[in-house]
C-alpha positions as MATLAB code, in Angstrom:
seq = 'XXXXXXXXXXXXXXXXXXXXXXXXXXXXXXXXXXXXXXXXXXXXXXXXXXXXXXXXXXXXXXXXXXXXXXXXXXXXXXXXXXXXXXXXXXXXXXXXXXXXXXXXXXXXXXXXXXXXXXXXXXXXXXXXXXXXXXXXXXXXXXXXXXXXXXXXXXXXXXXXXXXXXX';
ca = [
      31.188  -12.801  -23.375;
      31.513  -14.727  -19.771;
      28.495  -14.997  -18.007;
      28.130  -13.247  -14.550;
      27.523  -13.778  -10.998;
      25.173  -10.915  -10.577;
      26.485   -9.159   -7.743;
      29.838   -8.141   -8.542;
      31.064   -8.735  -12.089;
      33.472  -11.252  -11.350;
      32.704  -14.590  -14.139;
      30.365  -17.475  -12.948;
      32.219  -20.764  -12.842;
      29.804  -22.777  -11.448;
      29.603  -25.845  -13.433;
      25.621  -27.412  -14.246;
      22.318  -26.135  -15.504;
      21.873  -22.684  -14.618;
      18.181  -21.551  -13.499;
      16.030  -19.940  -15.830;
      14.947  -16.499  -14.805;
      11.747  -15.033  -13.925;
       9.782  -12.192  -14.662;
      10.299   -9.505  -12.054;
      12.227  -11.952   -9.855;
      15.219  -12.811  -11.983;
      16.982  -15.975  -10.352;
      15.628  -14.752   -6.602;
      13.490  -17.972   -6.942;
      16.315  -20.192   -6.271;
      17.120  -19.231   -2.850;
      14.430  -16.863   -1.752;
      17.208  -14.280   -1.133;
      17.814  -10.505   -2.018;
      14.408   -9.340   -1.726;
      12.390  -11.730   -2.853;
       9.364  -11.831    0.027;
       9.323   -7.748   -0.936;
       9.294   -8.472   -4.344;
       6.618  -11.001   -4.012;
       4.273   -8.480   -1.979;
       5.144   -5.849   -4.077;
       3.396   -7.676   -7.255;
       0.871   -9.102   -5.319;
      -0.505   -5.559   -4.357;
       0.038   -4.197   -8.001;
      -1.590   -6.972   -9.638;
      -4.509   -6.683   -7.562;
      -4.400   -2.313   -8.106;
      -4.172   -3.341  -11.417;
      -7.551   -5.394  -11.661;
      -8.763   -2.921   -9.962;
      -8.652   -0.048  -11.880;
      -9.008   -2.435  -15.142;
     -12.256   -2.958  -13.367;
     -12.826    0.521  -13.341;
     -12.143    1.224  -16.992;
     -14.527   -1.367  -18.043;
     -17.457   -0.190  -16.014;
     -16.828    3.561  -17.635;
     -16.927    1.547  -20.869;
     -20.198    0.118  -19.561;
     -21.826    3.668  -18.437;
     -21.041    4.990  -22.048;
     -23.143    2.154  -23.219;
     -25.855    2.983  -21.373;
     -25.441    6.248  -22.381;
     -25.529    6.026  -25.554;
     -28.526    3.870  -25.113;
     -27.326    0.859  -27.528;
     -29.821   -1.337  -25.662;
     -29.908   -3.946  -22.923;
     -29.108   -6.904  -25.475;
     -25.773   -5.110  -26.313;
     -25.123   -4.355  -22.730;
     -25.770   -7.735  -21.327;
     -23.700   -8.959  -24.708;
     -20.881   -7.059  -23.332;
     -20.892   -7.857  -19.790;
     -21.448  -11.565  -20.361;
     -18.422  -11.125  -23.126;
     -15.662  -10.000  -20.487;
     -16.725  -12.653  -17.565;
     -16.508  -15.388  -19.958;
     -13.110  -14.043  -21.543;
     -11.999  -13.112  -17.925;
     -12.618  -16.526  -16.800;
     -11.191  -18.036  -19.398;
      -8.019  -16.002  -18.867;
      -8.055  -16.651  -15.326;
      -8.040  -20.465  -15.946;
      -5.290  -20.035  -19.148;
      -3.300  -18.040  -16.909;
      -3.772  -20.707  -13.811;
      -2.941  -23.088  -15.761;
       0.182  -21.684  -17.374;
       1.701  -21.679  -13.949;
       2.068  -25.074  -14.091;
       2.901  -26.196  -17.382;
       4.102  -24.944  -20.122;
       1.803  -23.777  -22.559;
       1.636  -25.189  -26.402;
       2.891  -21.692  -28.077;
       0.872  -22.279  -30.871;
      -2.190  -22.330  -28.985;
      -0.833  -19.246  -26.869;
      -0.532  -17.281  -30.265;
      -4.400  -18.424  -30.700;
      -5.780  -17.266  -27.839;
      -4.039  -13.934  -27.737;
      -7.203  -11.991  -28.469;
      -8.866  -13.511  -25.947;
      -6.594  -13.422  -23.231;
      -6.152   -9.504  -24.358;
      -9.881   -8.859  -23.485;
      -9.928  -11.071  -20.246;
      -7.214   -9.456  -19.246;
      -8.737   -9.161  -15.449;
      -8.976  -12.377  -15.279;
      -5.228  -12.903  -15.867;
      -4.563  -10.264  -13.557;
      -6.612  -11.937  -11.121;
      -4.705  -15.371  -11.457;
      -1.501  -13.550  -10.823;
      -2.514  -12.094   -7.611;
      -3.412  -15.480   -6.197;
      -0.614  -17.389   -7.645;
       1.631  -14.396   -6.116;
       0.336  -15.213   -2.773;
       1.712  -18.472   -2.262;
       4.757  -18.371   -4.661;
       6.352  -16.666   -7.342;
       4.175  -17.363  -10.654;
       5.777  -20.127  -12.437;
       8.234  -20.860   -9.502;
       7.052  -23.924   -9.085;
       6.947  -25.535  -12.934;
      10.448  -23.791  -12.677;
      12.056  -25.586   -9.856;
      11.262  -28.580  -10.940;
      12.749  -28.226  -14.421;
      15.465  -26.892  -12.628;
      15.869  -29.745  -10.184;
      15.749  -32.226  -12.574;
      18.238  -30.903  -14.648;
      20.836  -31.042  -11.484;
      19.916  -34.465  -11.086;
      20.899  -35.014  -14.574;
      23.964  -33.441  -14.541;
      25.302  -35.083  -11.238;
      24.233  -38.472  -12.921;
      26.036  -37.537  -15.911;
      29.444  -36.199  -13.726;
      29.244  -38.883  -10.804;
      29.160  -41.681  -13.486;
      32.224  -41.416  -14.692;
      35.803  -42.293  -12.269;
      38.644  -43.621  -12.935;
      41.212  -43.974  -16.085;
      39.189  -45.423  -18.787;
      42.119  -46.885  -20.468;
      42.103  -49.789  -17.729;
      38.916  -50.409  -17.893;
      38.486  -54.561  -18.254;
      37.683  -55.234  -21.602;
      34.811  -58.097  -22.352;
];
């Protein structure tokens, strides 16, 4: 199966690394081209709707607590629970942007990431502001595989059967 261009069907020759696409942008990264600035305020604004209203479920979760009058220990256990999950997320998630994360350690903190999931939302707002998330760990993985490859094509001219022997 030949690979692509993306815009018309017709196969990809370009020779080199080919960059690695991201989520909701695809390979729009690259060049900033074919909607990308929409795309990026697009996100930006659901992310944030998204916290939002995440927000909102939790405090409904919080009123049925004090409904159900479990007690201010179990409320304050709860509340204290999500902002230190959430800001544990937040950094996680910040961080992640970055770097790449160890995946075993991504497995382990699954469960926690799951319940501070505002705080991940949160991180992806802000990242979304200034770039797209993970644009910038990408380009340079990207970059320095181009190097790579022009260092590893440029090197070699000429017939090597008359190269000087020593």
């Amino acid at each position: 199966m030949s690979a692509a261009n993306g815009t018309n069907g017709i196969p990809d020759t370009s020779a080199g690394p080919r960059p690695e696409p991201l989520r909701f942008y695809g390979t729009t990264w690259v060049d900033h081209d074919h909607g990308y600035a929409a795309r990026r305020a697009g996100l930006a604004v659901g992310s944030l709707a998204a916290a939002a209203a995440a927000c909102f479920v939790l405090r409904i979760a919080y009123d049925g607590l004090r409904i159900a009058d479990v007690g201010s220990f179990v409320s304050l256990l709860m509340v204290v629970m999500f902002a230190v999950c959430s800001a544990l997320a937040f950094r996680h998630t910040w961080s992640a942007f970055g770097a790449r994360p160890d995946p075993d350690r991504q497995a382990s903190l699954r469960g926690l990431l799951a319940i501070g999931f505002v705080g991940s939302l949160l991180a992806y707002f802000l990242r979304t502001l200034t770039e797209a998330p993970g644009e910038k760990l990408h380009r340079a993985e990207y970059e320095k595989a181009r190097e790579e490859y022009e260092k590893r094509t440029t090197r070699r001219s000429g017939n090597p059967s008359r190269k000087r022997r020593r």
